[in-house]
C-alpha positions as CSV (number, residue, x, y, z in Angstrom):
1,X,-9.5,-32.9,-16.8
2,X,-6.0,-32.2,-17.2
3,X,-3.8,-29.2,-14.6
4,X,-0.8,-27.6,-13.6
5,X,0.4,-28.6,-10.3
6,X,2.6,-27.2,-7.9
7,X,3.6,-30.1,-5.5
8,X,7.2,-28.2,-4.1
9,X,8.2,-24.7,-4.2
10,X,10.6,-23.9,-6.6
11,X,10.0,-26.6,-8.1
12,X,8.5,-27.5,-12.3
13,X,4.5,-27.8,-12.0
14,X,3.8,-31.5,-13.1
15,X,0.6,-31.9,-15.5
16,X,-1.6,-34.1,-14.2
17,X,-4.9,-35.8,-15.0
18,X,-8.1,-35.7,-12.3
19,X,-11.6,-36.8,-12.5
20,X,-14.3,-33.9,-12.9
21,X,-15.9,-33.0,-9.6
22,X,-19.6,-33.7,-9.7
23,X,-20.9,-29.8,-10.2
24,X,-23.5,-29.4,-7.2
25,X,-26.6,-27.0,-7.0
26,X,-24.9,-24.1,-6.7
27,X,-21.7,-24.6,-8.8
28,X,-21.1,-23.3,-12.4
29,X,-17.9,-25.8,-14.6
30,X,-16.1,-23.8,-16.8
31,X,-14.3,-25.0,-19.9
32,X,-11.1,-23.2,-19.8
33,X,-9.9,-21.5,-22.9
34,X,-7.1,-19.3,-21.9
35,X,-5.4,-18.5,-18.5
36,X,-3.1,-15.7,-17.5
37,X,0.5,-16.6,-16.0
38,X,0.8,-13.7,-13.5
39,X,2.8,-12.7,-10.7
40,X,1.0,-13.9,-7.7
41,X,1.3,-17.5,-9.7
42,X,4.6,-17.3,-9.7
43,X,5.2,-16.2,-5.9
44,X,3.2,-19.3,-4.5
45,X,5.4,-21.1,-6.8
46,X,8.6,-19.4,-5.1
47,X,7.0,-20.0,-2.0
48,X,6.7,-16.4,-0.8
49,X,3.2,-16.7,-0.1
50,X,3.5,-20.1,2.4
51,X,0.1,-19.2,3.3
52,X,-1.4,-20.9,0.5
53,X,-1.8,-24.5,0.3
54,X,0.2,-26.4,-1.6
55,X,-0.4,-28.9,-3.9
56,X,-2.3,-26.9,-5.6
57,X,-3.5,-26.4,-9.2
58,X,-2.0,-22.7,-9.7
59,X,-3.7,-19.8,-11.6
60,X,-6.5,-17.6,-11.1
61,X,-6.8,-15.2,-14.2
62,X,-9.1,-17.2,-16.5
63,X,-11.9,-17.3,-19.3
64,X,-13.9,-19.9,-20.7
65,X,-17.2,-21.6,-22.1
66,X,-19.6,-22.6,-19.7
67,X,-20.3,-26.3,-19.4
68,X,-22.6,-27.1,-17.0
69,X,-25.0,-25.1,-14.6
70,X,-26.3,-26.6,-11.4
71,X,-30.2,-27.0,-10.5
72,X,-29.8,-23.2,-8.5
73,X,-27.9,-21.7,-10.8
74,X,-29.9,-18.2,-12.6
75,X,-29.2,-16.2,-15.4
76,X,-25.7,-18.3,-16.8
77,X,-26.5,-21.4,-19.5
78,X,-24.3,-23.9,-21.2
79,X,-22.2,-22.7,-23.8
80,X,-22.1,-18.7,-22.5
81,X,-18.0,-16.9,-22.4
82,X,-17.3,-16.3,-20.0
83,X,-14.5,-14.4,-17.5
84,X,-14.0,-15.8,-14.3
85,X,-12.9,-13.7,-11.2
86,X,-11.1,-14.7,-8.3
87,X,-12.6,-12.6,-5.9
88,X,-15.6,-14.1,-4.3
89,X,-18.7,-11.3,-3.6
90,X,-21.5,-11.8,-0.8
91,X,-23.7,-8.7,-1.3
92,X,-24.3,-9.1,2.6
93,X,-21.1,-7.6,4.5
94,X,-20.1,-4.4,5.6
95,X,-17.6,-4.1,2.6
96,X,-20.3,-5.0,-0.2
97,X,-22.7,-3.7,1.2
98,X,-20.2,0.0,1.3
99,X,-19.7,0.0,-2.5
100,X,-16.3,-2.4,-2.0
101,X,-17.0,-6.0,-3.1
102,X,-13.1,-6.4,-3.8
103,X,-12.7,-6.6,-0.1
104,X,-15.5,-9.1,0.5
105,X,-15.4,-11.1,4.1
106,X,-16.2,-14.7,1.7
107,X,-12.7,-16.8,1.4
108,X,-12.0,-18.5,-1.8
109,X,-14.5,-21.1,-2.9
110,X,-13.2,-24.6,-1.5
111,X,-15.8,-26.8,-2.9
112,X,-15.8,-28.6,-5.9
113,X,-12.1,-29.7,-5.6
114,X,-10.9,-32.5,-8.0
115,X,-9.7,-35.7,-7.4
116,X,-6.3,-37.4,-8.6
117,X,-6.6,-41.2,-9.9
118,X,-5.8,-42.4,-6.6
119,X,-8.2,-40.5,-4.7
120,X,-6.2,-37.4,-3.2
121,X,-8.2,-34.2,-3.3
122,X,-6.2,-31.3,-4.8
123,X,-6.2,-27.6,-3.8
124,X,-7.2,-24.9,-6.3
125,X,-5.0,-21.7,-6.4
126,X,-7.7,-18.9,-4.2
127,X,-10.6,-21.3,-5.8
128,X,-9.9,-21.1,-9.1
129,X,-7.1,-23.4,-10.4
130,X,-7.1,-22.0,-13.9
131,X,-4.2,-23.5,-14.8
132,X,-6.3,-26.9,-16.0
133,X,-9.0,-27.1,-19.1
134,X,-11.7,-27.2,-16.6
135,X,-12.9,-25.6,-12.7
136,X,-15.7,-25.5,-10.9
137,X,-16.9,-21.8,-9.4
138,X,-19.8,-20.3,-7.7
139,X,-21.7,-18.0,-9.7
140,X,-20.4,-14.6,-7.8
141,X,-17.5,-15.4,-9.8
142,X,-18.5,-15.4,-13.3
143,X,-19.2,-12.4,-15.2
144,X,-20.4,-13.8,-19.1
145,X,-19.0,-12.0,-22.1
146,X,-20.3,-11.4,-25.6
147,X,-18.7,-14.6,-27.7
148,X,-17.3,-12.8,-30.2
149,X,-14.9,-11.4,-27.3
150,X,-11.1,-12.8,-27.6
151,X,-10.3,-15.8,-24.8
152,X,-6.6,-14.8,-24.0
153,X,-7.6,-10.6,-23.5
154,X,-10.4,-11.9,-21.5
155,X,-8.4,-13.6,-19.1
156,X,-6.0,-10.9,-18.2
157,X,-9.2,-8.6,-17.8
158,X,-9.5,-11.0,-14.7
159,X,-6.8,-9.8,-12.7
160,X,-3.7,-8.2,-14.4
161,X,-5.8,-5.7,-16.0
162,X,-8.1,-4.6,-13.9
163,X,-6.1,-5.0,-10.9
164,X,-3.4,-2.1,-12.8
165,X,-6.2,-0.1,-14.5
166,X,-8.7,-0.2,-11.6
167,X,-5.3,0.7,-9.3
168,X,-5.0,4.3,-11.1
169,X,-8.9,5.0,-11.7
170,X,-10.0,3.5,-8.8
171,X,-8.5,3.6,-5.9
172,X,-6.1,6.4,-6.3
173,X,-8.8,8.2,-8.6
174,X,-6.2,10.1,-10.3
175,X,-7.2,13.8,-11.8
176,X,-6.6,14.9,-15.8
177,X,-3.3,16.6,-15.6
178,X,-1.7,15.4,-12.4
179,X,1.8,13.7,-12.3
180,X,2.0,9.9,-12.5
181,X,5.2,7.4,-11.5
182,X,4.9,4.1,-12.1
183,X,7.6,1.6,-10.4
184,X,7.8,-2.0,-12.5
185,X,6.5,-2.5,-15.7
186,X,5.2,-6.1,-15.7
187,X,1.6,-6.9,-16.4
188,X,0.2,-5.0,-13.7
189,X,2.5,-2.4,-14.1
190,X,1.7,-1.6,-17.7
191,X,-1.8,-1.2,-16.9
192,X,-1.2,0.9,-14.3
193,X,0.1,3.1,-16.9
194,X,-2.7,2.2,-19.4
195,X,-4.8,3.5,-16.6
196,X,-2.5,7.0,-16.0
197,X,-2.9,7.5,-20.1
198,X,-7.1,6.9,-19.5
199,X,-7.2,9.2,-16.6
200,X,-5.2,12.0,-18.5
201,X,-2.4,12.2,-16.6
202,X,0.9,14.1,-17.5
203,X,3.5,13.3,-17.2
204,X,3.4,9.5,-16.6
205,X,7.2,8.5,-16.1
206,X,8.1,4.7,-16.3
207,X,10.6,3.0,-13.8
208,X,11.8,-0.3,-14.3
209,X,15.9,-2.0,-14.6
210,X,14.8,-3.7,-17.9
211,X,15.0,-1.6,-20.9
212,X,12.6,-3.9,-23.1
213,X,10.3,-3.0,-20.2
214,X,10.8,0.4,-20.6
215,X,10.4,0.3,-24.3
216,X,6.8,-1.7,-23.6
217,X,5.8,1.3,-21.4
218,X,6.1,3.8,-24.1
219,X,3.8,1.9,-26.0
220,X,1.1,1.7,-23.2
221,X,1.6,5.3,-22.9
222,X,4.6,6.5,-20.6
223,X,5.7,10.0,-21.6
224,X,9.4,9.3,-19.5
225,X,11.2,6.4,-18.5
226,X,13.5,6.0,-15.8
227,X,16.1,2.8,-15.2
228,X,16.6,2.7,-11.9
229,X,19.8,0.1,-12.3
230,X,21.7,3.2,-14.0
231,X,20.5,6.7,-12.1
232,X,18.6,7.4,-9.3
233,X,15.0,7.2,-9.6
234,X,14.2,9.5,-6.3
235,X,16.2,12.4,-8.3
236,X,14.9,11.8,-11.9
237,X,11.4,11.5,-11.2
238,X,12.0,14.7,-9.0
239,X,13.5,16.2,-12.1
240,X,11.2,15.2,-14.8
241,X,8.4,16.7,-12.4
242,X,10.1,20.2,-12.3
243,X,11.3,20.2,-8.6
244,X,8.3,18.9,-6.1
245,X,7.8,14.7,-6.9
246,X,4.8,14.0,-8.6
247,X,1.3,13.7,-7.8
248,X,0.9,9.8,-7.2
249,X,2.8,7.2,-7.4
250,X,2.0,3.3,-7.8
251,X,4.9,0.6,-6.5
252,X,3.9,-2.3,-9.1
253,X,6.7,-4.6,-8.5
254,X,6.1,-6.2,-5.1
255,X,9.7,-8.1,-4.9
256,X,11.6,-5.7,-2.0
257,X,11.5,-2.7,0.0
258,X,13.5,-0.4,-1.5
259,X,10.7,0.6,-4.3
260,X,8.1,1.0,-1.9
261,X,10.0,3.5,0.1
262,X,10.7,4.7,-3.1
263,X,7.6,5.6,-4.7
264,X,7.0,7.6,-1.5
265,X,10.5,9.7,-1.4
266,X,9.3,11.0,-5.0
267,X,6.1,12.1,-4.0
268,X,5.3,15.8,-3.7
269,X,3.4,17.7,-0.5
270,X,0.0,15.9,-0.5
271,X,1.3,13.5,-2.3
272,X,-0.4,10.4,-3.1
273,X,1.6,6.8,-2.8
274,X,-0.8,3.2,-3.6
275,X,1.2,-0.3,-3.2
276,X,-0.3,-2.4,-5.8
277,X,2.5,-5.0,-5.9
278,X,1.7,-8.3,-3.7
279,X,5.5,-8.3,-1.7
280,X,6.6,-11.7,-0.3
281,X,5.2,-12.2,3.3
282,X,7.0,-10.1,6.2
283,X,8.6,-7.9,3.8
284,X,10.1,-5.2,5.9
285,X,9.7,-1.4,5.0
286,X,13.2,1.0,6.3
287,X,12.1,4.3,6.3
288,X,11.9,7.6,7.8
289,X,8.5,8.4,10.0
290,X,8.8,12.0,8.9
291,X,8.8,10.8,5.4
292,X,5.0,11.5,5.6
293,X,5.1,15.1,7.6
294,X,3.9,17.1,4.5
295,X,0.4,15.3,4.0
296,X,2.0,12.8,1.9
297,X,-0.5,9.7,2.0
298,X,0.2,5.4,0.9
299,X,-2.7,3.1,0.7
300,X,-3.2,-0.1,-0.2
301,X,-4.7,-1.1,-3.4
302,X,-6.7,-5.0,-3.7
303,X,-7.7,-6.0,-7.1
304,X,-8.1,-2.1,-8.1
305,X,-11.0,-1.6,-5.7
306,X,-12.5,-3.6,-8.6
307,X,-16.8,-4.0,-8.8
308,X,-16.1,-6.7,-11.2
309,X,-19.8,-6.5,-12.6
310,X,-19.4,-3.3,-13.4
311,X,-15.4,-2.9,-14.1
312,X,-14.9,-5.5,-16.1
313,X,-18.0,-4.6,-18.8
314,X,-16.4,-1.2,-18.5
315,X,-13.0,-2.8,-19.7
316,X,-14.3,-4.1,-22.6
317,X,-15.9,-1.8,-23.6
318,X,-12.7,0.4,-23.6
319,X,-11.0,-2.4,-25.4
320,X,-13.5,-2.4,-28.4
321,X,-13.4,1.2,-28.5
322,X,-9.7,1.3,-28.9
323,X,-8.6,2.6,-25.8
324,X,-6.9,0.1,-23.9
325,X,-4.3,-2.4,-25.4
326,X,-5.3,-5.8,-24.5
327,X,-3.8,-7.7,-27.7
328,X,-0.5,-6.0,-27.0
329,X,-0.4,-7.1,-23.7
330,X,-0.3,-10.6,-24.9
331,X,3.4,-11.4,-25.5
332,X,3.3,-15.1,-25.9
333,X,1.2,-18.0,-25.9
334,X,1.8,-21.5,-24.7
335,X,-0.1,-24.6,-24.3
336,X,-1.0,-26.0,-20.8
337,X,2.1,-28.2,-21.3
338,X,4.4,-24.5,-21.5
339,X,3.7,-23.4,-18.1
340,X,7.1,-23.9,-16.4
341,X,8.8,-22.1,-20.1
342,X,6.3,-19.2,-19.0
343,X,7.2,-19.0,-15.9
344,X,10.6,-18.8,-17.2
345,X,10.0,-15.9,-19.6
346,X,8.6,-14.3,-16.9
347,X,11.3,-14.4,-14.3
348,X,13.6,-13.2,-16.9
349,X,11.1,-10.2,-17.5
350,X,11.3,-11.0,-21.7
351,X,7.0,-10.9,-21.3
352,X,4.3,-8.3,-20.7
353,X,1.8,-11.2,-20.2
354,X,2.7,-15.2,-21.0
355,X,-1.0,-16.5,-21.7
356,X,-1.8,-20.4,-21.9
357,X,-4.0,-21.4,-24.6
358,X,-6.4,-24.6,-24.1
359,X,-8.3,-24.1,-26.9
């Protein structure tokens, strides 16, 4: 097998050749076909999240074919698509057990890690590594797809996707009719607003310092757009809402502060504030205490509360019905060899969502 790996921070992932782990009882090897080159890639690559491991094999938005099922393996055969998920899934703990798998106690699966030629076991990006043509995964994290189903749209349904969607439906369960902002329109930021334009919501105003962005959040259903590099996005969203702020607000860049306190200054009373953007570790928030006094609320959104089982069947089935853009989420592709020019594109913000093609 062949992967991506991130030996220094800020530093080109090398491609590199491994032997395939030997898939035990209760492992599942996946044949990758496509993997998303997202955000929280790109942070462990920047080293803002030192509390991952590194080297590692990076990505973790991923679809494939399966290749071979161990002897306690039920229900998945050789040759079924499938989507993989990141998110490991007991069934046992309090939060699975409470209707909340995305915040399962199980850390990501360790096992299964392949070797380099001269014997050095590498780490897999949260257990998934999906930046290679092959991983092994437990089989809570496989959810199989019809194969007719498209490789690259699959593998943003992973993460990017139903992390932006399941943000808006989910967690913040927005209302038909109620005021939407959305700060940052990357991947996850897009479908955050895919999500506002499911849900009904009006209007759903766009904030971003990238026009191209802001032109790409028209098209996945922004009714206003703000650029917050030329006016003030406090005050416009404030005036596109009529006076008050608007109902919620998602932060869906996860870079500084400044948004963060931002998506709650343009709130209304009651108001509804989720952080969906992953920030750099011991990113500090400035603001006023009193900023919450009329009711106003913030919580945390993880993997848009996602059931993956459930979600991600739901997804699709949007997608085949027409209602959520998938294959306009897919800006470019590039072969395993591209990943550092993806990266690249995406630190520039030219993308909605690089994907790497192993097919």
């Amino acid at each position: 097998m062949k992967g991506a790996v991130l030996y220094e921070v800020n530093k080109p992932l090398r491609i590199e050749e491994f032997e395939l782990p030997q898939t035990g009882a209760d492992m599942i090897r996946v044949g990758l076909r496509a993997a998303g080159v997202c955000h929280s890639d790109f942070h462990v690559a920047k080293g803002d999240w030192p509390q991952h491991p590194i080297p590692t094999i990076l990505g973790h938005e991923g679809a494939g074919v399966v290749e071979e099922v161990g002897s306690q393996v039920s229900g998945i055969n050789e040759g079924d698509h499938v989507i993989l998920s990141w998110k490991r899934q007991c069934g046992h703990c309090e939060m699975c057990q409470n209707g909340f798998p995305n915040l399962c106690d199980l850390p990501p699966y360790e096992f299964g890690l392949p070797r380099t030629k001269s014997g050095e076991t590498m780490n897999k990006f949260v257990g998934m590594g999906t930046f290679s043509t092959s991983t092994l995964v437990p089989q809570d994290a496989i959810i199989r797809i019809d194969k007719d189903f498209p490789f690259a749209q699959a593998a943003l349904v992973g993460c990017g996707v139903m992390t932006g969607v399941g943000a808006v439906i989910n967690t913040a369960k927005v209302e038909p009719g109620s005021s939407v902002a959305i700060f940052g329109c990357g991947g996850v930021g897009l479908n955050c607003i895919q999500g506002a334009a499911l849900a009904s919501a009006e209007p759903i105003i766009a904030v971003d310092i990238r026009d191209n962005k802001l032109k790409m959040a028209r098209q996945f259903g922004a009714t206003h757009t703000v650029n917050s590099s030329q006016e003030d996005p406090v005050e416009r969203i404030q005036e596109i809402s009529g006076g008050p702020g608007v109902h919620y607000a998602f932060e869906a860049i996860g870079l500084t502060g400044e948004p963060f306190v931002q998506s709650i200054e343009c709130t209304r009373k009651r108001g509804v504030t989720v952080f969906v953007g992953h920030a750099p570790v011991n990113t500090p928030l400035a603001m006023d205490a009193r900023m919450l006094l009329h009711e106003k609320s913030i919580i945390g959104c993880y993997y848009g509360s996602a059931r993956t089982h459930v979600d991600f069947y739901r997804l699709i089935g949007l997608y085949r019905a027409g209602k959520l853009k998938l294959d306009e989420l897919v800006s470019r592709s590039y072969p395993l060899e591209g990943v550092n020019d993806a990266f690249d594109a995406l630190a520039k913000g030219e993308v909605a969502r690089s994907v790497l093609s192993m097919e």
